[in-house]
C-alpha positions in Angstrom: 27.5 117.1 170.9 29.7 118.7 173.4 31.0 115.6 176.1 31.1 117.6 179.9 34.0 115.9 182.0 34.6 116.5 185.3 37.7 115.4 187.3 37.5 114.5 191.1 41.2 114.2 192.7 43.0 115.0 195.6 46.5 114.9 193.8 46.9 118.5 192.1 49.6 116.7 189.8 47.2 114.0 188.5 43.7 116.4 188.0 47.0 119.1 186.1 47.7 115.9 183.7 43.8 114.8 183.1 43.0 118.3 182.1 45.9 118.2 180.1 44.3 115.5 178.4 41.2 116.7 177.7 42.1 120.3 176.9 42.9 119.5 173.2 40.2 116.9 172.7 37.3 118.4 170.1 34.0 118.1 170.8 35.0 117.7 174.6 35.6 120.2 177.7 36.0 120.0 181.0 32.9 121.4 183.2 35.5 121.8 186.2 38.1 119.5 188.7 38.1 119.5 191.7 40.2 118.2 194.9 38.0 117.2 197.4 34.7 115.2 197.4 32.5 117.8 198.7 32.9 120.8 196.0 32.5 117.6 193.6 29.4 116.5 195.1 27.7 120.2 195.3 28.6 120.8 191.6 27.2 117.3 190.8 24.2 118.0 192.1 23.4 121.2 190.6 25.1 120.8 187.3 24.7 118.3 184.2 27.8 116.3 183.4 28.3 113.3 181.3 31.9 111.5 181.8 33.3 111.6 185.7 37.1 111.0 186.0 37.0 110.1 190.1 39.6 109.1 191.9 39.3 106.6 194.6 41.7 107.5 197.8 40.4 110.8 199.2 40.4 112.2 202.3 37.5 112.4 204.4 35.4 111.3 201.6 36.5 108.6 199.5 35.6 108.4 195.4 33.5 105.2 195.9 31.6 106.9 198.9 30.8 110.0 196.2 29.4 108.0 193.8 27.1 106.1 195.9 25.9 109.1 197.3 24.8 110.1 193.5 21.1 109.6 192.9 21.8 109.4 189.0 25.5 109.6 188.4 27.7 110.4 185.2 29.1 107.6 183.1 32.4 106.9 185.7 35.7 106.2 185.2 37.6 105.0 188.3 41.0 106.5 188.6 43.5 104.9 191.4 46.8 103.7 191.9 45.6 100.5 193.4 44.7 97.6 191.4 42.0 96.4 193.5 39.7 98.4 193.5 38.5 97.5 190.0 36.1 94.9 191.2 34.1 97.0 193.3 34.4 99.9 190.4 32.6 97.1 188.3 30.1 96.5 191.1 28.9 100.1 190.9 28.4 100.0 187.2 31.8 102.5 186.4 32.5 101.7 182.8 36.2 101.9 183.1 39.3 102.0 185.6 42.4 103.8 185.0 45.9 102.6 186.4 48.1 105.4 188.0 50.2 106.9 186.2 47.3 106.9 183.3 49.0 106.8 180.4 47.6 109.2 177.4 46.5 106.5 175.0 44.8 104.3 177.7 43.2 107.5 178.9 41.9 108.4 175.0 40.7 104.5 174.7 38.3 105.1 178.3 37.3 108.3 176.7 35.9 106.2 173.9 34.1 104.3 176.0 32.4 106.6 177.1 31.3 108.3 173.7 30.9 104.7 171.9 28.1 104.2 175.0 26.5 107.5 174.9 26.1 107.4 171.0 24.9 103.5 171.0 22.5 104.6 174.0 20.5 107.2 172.1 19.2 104.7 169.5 17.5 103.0 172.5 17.7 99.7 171.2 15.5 96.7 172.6 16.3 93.1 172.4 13.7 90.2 170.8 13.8 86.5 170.4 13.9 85.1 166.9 10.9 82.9 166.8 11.8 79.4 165.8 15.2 80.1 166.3 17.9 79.4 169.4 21.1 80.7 167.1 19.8 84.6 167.0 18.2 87.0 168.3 16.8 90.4 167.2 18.3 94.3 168.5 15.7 96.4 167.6 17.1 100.0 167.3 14.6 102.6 165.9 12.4 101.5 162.5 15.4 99.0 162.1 16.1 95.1 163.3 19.5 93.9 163.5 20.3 90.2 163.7 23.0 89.4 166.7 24.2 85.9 165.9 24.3 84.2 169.4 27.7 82.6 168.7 29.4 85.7 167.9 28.5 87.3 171.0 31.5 87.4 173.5 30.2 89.2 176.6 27.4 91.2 177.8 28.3 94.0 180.5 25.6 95.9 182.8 26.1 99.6 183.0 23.5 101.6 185.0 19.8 100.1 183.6 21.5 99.4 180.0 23.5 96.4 179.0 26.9 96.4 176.5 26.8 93.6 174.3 30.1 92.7 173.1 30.3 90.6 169.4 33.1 89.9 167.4 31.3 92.7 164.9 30.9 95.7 167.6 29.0 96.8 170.6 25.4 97.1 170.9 23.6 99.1 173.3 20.0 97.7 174.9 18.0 98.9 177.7 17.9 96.1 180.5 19.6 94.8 183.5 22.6 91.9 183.6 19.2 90.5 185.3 16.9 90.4 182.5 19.7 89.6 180.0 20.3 86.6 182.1 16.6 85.3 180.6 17.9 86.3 176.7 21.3 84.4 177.3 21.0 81.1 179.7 22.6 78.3 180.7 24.9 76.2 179.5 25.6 78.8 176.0 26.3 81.8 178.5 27.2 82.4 182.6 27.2 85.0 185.0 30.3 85.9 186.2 30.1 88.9 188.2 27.1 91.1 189.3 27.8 93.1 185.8 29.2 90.6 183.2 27.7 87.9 181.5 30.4 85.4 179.3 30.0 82.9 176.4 31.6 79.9 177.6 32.2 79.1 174.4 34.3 82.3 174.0 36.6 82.2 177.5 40.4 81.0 176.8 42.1 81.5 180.1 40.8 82.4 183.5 43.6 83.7 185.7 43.3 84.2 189.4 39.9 86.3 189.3 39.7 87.3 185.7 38.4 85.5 182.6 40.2 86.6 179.3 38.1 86.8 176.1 39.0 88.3 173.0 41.6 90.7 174.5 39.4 91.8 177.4 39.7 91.1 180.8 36.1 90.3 182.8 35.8 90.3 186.9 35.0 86.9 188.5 32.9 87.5 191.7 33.5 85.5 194.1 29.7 84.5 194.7 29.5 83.1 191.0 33.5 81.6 190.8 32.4 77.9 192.1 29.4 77.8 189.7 31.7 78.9 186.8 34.0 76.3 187.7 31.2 74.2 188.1 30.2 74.2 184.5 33.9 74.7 183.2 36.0 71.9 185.1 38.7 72.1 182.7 39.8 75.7 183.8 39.0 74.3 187.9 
């Protein structure tokens, strides 16, 4: 499988350095960069891509304006040299955001992101309860049944009309919304955090300012779910 990337930035500099990126990657080419928002959005339109590297501050038409104006939109990566734009990356389901200047390694790690998704998302995997039984529940991936051990589940993460969820032993793939995962993983075991994530309480170790660390990932806190979060964790309040 060949991956189709497409980079969207004003800055000739930073699309020069993503393609430089990509160039030697196997298995992965660019479909075409471009600098301005409109020959991005015509070329979206008409042509099949899979990973979209878009920057965010653009003139006349900004990255975040782009994507909403996609009806079904490539996997996303946000790249910006402003930090705070990675809430409202999360809130239109971007699977990643890259910090200016975007650094080769973190830019190979988004990159498998995106393949780790697009590989877990072709086994369309569905999620069942395990009758008789609170501590598991079943992924269902094909002819096969995988047992996901509810205490070894870190986060879940909502990505377009799939959820990512994280375990100590991988990532799993299942078609849903944060929604309907909500119903799989309640209250008090698990908490919605942000329009996209869903945490194991049991798993958090620090929340600092508006971000919950767990297991060496950093989740959003929206602001609508912050006071019920502290609610239900006074000690971090």
């Amino acid at each position: 499988m060949i991956l189709n990337c497409v980079i969207v930035d004003d800055e000739p500099l930073a699309r020069e350095i993503l393609a430089g990126f990509i160039g030697p990657l196997p298995g992965v080419m660019l479909a075409g960069a471009f600098g301005n928002a409109f020959e991005a959005l015509h070329f979206l339109k008409t042509h099949p891509v899979d990973a979209l590297f878009l920057d965010i501050e653009m003139p006349e038409i900004s990255g975040i304006a782009l994507l909403r104006s996609l009806p079904q939109p490539p996997i996303t990566v946000f790249t910006t040299a402003f930090r705070d734009y990675a809430f409202e990356g999360f809130e239109l389901g971007v699977i990643d955001f890259l910090l200016k200047p975007i650094a080769q390694e973190r830019f190979l790690r988004s990159l498998e992101k995106i393949t780790d998704f697009l590989a877990l998302q072709k086994k369309e995997a569905g999620l069942e309860r395990n009758p008789g039984h609170d501590e598991s529940i079943f992924v269902k991936s094909g002819v096969e049944k995988i047992k996901l051990v509810l205490t070894d589940i870190l986060f879940i993460q909502g990505l377009k009309d799939y959820a990512i969820i994280h375990s100590i032993s991988g990532k799993t793939v299942v078609k849903g919304s944060v929604k309907s995962m909500q119903e799989l993983f309640p209250e008090p075991f698990f908490i919605r955090v942000h329009k996209s994530f869903i945490v194991a309480c049991h798993r958090i170790r620090r929340i600092s300012r508006n971000r919950i660390l767990i297991g060496g990932h950093s989740i959003p806190i929206g602001k609508v779910y912050r006071e019920q979060l502290l609610k239900q964790l006074p000690g971090f309040s």
